[in-house]
MINUMI-241811 format. One record per atom (N, C-alpha, C): x, y, z; residue number from 1. Coordinates in steps of 0.2 Angstrom, whole numbers. Atoms other than C-alpha are relative to their C-alpha. Layout:
[site [X, Y, Z], NUM]
...
//
This chain:
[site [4, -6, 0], 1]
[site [0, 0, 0], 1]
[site [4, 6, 0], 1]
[site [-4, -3, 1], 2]
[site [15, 11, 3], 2]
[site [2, 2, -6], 2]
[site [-4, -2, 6], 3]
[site [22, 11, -12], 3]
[site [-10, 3, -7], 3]
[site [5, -3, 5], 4]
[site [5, 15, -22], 4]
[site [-2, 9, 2], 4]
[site [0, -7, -4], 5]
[site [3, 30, -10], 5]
[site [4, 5, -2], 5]
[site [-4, -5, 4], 6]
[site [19, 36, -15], 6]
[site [-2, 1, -7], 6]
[site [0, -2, 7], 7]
[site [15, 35, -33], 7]
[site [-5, 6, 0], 7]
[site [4, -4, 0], 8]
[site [1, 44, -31], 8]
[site [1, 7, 2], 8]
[site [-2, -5, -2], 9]
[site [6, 58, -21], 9]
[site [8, 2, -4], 9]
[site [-8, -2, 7], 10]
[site [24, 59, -35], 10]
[site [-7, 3, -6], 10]
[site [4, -3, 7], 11]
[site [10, 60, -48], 11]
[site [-1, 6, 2], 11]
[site [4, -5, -1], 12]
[site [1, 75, -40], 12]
[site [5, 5, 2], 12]
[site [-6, -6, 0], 13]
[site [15, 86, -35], 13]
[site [4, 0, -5], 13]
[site [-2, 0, 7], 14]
[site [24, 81, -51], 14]
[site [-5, 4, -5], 14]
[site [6, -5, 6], 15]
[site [8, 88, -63], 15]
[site [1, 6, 4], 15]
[site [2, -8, -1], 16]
[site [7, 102, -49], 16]
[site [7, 4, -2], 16]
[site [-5, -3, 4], 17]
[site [25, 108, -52], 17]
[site [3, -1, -6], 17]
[site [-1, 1, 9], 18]
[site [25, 103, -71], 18]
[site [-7, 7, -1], 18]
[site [5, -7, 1], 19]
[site [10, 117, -69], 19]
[site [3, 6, 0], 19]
[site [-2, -4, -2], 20]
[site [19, 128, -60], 20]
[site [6, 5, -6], 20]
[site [-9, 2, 4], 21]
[site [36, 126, -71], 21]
[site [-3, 0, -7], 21]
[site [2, 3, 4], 22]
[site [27, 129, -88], 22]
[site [5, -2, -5], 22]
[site [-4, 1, 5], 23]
[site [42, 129, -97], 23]
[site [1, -6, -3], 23]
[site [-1, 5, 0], 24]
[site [45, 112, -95], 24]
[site [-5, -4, -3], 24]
[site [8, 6, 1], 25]
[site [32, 98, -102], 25]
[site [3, -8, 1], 25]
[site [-3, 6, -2], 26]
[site [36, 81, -94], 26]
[site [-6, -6, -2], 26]
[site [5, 5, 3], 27]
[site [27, 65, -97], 27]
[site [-2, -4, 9], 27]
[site [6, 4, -6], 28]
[site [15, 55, -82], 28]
[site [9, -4, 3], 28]
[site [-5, 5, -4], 29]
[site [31, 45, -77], 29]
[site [6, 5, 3], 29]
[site [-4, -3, -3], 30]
[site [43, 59, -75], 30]
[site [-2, 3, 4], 30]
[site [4, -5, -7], 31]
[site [31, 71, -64], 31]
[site [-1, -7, 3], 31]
[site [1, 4, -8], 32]
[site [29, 54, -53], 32]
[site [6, -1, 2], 32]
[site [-10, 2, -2], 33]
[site [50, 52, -54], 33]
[site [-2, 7, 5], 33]
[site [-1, -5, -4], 34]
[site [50, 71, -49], 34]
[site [-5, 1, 6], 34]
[site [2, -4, -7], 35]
[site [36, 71, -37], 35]
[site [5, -5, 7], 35]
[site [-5, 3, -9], 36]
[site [46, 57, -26], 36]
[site [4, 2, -1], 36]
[site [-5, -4, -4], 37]
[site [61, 65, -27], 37]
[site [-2, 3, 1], 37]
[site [5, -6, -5], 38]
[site [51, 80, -21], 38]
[site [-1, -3, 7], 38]
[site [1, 2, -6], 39]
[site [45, 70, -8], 39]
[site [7, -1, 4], 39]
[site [-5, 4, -4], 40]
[site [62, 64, -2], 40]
[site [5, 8, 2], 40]
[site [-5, -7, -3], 41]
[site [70, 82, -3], 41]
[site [-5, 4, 6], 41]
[site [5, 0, -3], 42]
[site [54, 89, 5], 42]
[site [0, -1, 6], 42]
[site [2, 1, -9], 43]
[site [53, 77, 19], 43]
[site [7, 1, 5], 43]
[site [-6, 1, -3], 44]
[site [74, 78, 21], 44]
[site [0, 11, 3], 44]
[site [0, -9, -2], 45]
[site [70, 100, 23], 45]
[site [-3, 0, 6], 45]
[site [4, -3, -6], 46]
[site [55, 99, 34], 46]
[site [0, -4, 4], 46]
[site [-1, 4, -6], 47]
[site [56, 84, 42], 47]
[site [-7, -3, 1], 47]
[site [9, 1, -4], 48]
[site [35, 81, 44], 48]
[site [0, -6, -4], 48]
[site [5, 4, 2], 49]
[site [26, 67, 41], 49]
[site [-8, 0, 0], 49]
[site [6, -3, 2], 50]
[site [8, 71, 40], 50]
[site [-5, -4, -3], 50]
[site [5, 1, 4], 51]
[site [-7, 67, 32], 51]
[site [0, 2, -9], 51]
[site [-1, 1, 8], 52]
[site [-10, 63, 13], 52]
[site [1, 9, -2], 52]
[site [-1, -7, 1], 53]
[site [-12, 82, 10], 53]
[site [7, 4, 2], 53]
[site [-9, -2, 0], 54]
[site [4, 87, 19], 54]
[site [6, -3, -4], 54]
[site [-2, 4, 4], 55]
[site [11, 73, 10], 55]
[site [2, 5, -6], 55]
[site [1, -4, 8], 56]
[site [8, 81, -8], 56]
[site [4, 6, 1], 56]
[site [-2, -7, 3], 57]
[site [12, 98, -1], 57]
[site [9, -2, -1], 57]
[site [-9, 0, -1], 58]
[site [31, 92, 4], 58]
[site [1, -2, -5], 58]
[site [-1, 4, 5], 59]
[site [32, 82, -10], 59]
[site [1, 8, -5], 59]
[site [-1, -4, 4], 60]
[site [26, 98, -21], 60]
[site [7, 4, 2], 60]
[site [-8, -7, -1], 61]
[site [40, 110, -13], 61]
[site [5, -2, -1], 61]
[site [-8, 4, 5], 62]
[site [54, 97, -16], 62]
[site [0, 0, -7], 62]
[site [-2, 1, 9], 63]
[site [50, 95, -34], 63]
[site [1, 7, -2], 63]
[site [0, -7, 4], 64]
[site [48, 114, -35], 64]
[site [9, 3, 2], 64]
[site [-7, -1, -3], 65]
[site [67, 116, -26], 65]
[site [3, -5, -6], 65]
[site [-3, 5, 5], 66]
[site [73, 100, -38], 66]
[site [0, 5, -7], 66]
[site [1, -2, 5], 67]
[site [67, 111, -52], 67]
[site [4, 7, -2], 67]
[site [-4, -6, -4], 68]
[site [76, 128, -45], 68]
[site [7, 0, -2], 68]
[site [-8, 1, 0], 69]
[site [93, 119, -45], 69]
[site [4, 1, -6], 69]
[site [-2, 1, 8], 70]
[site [104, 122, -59], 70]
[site [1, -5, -1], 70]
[site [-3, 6, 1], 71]
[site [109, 109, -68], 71]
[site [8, -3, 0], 71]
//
């Protein structure tokens, strides 16, 4: 169940900072790559665990930080 949860919540921070970020146009598999790393930067920044909702948000703000970074 873990892991479907993740995907889920990569999917949706993934679409939201591919929203965000119009530059970019990624395809369903790479906004669910960028929203777990999102997650993983996210949870290594603020540290929460949460509710599905807070979930998403950390998730969203790492991928939008990932996105930030130069290359």
């Amino acid at each position: 169940m873990g892991i479907l949860v993740s995907i889920l919540v990569g999917a949706i921070a993934g679409w939201l900072a591919d929203l965000v970020f119009k530059r970019f146009s990624f395809s369903l598999f790479a906004e669910i790559l960028l929203g777990i790393a999102g997650g993983f930067v996210g949870g290594w920044i603020f540290g929460r665990d949460g509710g599905m909702l807070d979930q998403i948000l950390t998730a969203f703000v790492g991928a939008l930080i990932i996105l930030v970074l130069p290359p």
